[in-house]
C-alpha positions, 0 to 999 in steps of 0.5 A, a space after each residue: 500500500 502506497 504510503 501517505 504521510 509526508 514530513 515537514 522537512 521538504 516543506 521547509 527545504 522548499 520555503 528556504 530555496 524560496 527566501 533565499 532565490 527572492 533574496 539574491 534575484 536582485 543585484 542591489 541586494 547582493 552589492 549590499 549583502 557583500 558590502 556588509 560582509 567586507 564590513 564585517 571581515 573589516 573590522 575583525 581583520 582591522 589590525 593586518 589590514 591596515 597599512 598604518 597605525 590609526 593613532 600614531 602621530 607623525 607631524 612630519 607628514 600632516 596634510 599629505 595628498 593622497 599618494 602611493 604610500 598613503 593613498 587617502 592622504 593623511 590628516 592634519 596630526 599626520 595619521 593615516 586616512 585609510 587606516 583610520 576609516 579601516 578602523 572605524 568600521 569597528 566602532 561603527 559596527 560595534 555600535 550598531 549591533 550593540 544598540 540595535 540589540 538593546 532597542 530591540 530586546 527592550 523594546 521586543 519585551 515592551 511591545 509583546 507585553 503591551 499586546 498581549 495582556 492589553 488593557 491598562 498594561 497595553 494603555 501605561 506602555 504604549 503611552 510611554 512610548 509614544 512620549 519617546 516617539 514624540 522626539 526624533 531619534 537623532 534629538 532624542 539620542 542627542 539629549 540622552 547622550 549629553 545627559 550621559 556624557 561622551 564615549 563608546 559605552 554611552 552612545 550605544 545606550 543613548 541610541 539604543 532608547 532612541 530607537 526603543 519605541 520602533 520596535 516597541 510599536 511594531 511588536 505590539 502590532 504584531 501581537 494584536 494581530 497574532 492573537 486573532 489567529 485560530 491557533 492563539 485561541 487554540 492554545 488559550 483553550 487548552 489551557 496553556 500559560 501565558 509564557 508557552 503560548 508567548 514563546 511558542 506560539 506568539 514570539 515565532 509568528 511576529 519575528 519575520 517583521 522584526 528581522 526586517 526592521 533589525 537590519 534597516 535600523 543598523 544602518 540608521 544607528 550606525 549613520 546616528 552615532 556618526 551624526 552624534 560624532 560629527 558633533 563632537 558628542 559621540 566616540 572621543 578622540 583619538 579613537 577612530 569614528 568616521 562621523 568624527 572624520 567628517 568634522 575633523 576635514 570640514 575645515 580642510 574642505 576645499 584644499 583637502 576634500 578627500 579627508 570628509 568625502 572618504 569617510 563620508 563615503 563610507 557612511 553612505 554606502 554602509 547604510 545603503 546597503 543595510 537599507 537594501 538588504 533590509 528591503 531584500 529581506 522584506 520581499 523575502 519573507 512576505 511574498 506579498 510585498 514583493 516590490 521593485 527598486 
């Protein structure tokens, strides 16, 4: 007799060769996929692959033209270009990991608890968060972190709360709409507890969403702190920080416009290509949006 039954591997395997053929159809998506890669094997790598030493002082060659041996010149304490934009992929990318994994734990935590229970815990939360959204993300982070005072430790947390509300929101959408499910309902009636059905069944259903917005918004950290350090309120010196790199060449701009365009250029096709990749994402794993750049 012909068996019937079938396992959900292949189902599985069939919906990932999916993702994966929406995500990489487009070429945009895949410069961006690579771009972040290099960032990444950039800033792990940083110290073989950069020619200089980012932090060593050589008077004698400040303000050198870009040349065989520094081929993005040097700054006015005479302290490699490129070495120093090397090095400050780390710093850009620690903070957005680290910031993005505060907002989005915290703010995960807030949105689920707000949908899920509603009523006057849905009322308390999601007002406090729409005070946070009543200031922009860079102004609010702004404030916090001169509350806070500079450094790598403090951004991070001034960004993090900065960007806790879009997650907070999102989640909190996902939830109400979840609990409508036949499933949610399933697992109410059988009498399982509020933690198993939070995490078995309602955390797993709003996650692909919250992907999407994880990878958009590390390329809005990463162009926030630079703002931040343009301003002189983010990494302090001498740590390399490409915002700070922009600020440091402003005043060189017109007989050395390499030392703001270089590091400003870095900034630019970083959060491009998170925004790209976010947007691949996006048409990956909800057919229903799948759109054209």
């Amino acid at each position: 007799m012909q068996r019937t039954d079938m396992t959900e591997t292949p189902l599985h395997a069939s919906e990932f060769r999916r993702i994966m053929k929406v995500l990489f159809s487009r070429g945009v998506v895949v410069f961006g996929i690579v771009v972040i890669l290099a960032l990444f094997v950039t800033a792990i790598f940083a110290p073989w692959i950069a020619p200089y030493d980012p932090y060593k002082l050589d008077l004698n060659q400040t303000l050198v033209q870009p040349c065989k041996e520094h081929l993005l010149g040097t700054d006015a304490l005479g302290r490699d270009t490129l070495s120093r934009i090397i090095f400050g992929t780390r710093t850009s990318l620690m903070v957005g990991v680290v910031a993005v994994c505060i907002a989005a734990s915290v703010g995960m935590t807030m949105g689920l608890i707000a949908g899920y229970f509603g009523r006057w815990v849905h009322a308390i939360i999601m007002r406090f968060i729409d005070a946070l959204m009543a200031f922009p993300v860079i102004l609010l982070a702004l404030v916090i972190a001169v509350l806070l005072g500079g450094g790598l430790r403090n951004v991070m947390i001034a960004l993090g709360i900065g960007l806790l509300p879009a997650y907070a929101r999102l989640m909190c959408g996902q939830v109400l709409s979840v609990k409508e499910n036949d499933y949610f309902l399933a697992g109410r009636a059988m009498g399982a507890g509020n933690l198993r059905i939070m995490f078995r069944h309602v955390v797993p259903n709003c996650f692909p969403p919250l992907i999407v917005l994880i990878t958009m918004m590390m390329g809005l950290t990463i162009l926030a702190e630079a703002g931040l350090s343009f301003l002189g309120i983010g990494i302090e010196p001498p740590g390399a920080a490409w915002g700070a790199m922009v600020n440091d060449g402003y005043q060189y701009l017109l007989t050395h416009p390499i030392l703001s365009f270089a590091p400003g250029f870095a900034i630019m096709l970083v959060v491009f290509s998170f925004n790209m990749v976010g947007d691949g994402l996006r048409d990956a794993l909800d057919p229903r949006l799948r759109g054209v750049l």
